[in-house]
C-alpha positions as CSV (number, residue, x, y, z in Angstrom):
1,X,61.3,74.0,60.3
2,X,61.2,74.1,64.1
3,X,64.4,73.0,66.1
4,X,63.7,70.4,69.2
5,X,64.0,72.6,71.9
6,X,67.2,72.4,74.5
7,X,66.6,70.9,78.0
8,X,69.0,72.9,80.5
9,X,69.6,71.7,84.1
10,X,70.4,74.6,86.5
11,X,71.9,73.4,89.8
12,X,74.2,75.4,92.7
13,X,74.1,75.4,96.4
14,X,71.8,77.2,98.1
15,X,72.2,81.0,98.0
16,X,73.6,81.2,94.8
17,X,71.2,82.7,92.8
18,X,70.2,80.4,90.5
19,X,66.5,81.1,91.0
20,X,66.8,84.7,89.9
21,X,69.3,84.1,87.0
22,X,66.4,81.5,85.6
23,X,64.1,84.3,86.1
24,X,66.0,86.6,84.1
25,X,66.4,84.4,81.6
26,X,62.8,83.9,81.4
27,X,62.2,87.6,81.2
28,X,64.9,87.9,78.2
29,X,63.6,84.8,75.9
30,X,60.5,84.2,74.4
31,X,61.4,80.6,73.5
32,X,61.9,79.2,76.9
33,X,60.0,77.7,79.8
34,X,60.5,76.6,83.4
35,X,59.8,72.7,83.7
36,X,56.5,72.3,85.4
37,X,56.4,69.4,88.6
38,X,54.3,67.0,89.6
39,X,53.3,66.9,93.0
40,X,51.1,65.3,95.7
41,X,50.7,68.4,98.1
42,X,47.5,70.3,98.2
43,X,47.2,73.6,96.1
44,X,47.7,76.5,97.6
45,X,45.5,79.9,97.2
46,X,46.8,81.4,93.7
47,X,48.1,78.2,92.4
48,X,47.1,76.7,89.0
49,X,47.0,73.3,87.9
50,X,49.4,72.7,85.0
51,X,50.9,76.3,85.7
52,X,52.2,76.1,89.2
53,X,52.4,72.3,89.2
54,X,50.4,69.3,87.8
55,X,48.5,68.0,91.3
56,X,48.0,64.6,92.3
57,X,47.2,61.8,94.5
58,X,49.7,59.9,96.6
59,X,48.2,57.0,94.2
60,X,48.3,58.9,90.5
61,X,51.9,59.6,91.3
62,X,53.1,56.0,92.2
63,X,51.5,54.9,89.5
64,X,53.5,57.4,87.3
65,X,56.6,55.8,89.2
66,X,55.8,52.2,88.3
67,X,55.4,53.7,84.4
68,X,58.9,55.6,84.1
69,X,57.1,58.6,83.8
70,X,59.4,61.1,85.7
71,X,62.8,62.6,84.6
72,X,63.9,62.4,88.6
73,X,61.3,62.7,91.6
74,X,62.0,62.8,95.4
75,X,59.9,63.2,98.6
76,X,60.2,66.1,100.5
77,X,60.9,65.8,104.5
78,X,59.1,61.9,104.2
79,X,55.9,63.9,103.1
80,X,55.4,65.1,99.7
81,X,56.4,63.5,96.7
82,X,57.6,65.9,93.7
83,X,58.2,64.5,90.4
84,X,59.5,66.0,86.4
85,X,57.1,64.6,84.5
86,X,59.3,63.0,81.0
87,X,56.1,64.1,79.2
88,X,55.5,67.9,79.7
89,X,59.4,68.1,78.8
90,X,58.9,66.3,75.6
91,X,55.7,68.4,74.1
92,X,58.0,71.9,75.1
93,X,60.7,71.0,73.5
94,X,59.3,69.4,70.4
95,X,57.2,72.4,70.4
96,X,60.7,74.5,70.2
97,X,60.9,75.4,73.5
98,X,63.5,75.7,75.6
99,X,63.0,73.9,79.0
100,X,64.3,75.0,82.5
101,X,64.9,72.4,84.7
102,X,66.2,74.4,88.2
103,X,66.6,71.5,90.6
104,X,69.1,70.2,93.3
105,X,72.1,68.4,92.2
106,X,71.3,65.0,93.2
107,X,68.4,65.2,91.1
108,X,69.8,66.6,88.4
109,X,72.2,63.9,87.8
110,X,69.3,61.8,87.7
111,X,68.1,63.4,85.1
112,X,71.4,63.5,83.2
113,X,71.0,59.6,82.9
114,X,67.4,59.6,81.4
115,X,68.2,62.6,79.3
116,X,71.4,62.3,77.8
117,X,71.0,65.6,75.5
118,X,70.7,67.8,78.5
119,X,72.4,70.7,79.0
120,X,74.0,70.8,82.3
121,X,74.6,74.1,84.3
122,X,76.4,74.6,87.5
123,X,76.0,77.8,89.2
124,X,78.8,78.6,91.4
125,X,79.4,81.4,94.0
126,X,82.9,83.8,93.2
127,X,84.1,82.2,96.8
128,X,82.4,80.7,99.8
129,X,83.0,83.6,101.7
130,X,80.4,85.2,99.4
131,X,77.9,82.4,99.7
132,X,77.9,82.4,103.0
133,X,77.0,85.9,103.3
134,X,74.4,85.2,101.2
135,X,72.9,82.3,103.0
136,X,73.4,84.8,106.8
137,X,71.9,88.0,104.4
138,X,68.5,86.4,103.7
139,X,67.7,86.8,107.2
140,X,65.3,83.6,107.5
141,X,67.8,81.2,108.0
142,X,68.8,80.1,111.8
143,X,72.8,79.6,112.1
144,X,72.3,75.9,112.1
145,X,70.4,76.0,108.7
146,X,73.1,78.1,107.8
147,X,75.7,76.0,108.9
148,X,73.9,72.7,106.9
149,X,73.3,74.6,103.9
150,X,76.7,75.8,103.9
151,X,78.0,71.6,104.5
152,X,75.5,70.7,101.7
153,X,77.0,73.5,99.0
154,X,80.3,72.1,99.5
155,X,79.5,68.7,98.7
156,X,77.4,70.1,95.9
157,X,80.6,71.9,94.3
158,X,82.6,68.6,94.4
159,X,79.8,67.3,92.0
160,X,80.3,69.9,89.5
161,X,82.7,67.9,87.0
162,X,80.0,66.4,86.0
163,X,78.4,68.8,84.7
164,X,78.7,70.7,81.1
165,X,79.3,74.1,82.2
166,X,79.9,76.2,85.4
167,X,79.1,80.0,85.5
168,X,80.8,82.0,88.5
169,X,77.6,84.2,90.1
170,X,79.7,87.3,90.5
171,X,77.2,89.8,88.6
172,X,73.7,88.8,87.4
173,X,73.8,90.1,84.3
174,X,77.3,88.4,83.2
175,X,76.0,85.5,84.8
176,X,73.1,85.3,82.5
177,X,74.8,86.8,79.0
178,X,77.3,83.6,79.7
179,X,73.5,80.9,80.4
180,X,72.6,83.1,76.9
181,X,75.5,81.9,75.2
182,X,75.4,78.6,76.6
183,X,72.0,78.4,74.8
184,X,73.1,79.8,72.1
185,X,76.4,77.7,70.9
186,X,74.3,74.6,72.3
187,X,71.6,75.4,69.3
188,X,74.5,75.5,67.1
189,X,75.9,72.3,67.3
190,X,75.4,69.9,64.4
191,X,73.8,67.4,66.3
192,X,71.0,69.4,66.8
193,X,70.9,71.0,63.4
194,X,70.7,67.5,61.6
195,X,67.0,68.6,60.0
196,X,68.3,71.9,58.6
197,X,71.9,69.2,57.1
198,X,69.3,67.0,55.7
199,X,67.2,69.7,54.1
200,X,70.1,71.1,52.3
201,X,71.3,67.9,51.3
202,X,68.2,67.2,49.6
203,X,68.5,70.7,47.6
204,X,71.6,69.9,46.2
């Protein structure tokens, strides 16, 4: 008996890590994926269809619009249009997989109404002082990227009742014990153990 895997939303401003604690995770559990996009950019030079992204036309993707197809999908600086498609979700997690959806808030709440089993994940810095540093250590933003990004995280945190959990970024790898447990009490819950009920109802 395979359990429907869990889809988890991982959002946080900018700087907070959330990329490298999804990583981790990734590198800890066999069982779970990162949520492959659609997108109408060209490939670039190492990328793989259905790996790196599923790439199509400007057409193909409206047309995936006018059919509900997507989770959430935005366009990117009036350009490119980026898309979760609902289907690639649905094989994983049938499949047993975990999904990883790591994707900006506003999106992610978005996806909360289509989805409303998903598990939702805020990152959050230990202090702003912290993020900031962050955002000024990476060394390829410009102060006035800082300063937006900085603006944009705090508007970001306001946001966070809405979601299920919020893990404080202070050390990666308590960070990503608490996402483990997260996972782990999530699989527990009855509602997604009604299968395993039903089977030992019918043994009685």
């Amino acid at each position: 008996m395979t359990q429907k895997g869990l889809l988890l939303v991982v959002s946080g401003p900018s700087g907070v890590g959330k990329g490298t604690i999804c990583s981790k995770l990734m590198s800890e559990r066999d069982n779970i994926k990162m949520s492959v996009s659609v997108t109408t950019r060209q490939p670039r030079p190492g990328e793989t269809e259905g790996v790196s992204y599923f790439f199509r036309t400007e057409e193909e993707f409206m047309k995936m619009v006018d059919a509900d197809a997507f989770l959430e999908y935005m366009c990117v600086f009036g350009k490119n249009h980026y898309g979760t498609p609902k289907s690639y979700v649905e094989e994983q997690r049938n499949a047993g997989y975990d999904v990883i959806l790591e994707i900006d808030v506003k999106g992610a709440l978005k996806v909360k109404e289509k989805c409303d089993d998903a598990v939702m994940i805020f990152i959050a810095p230990p202090d702003m002082d912290t993020l900031r540093n962050r955002l000024v250590g990476r060394g390829t933003e410009t102060p006035e990227s800082v300063a937006r990004r900085f603006g944009e995280a705090i508007k970001e945190i306001g946001l966070a009742q809405q979601y299920d959990y919020i893990i404080v970024n202070d050390n990666l790898d308590k960070a990503v014990g608490q996402v483990q447990s997260v996972i782990s009490a999530e699989h527990s819950r009855v509602m997604n153990n009604t299968e395993l009920i039903n089977q030992l109802k019918g043994e009685m």
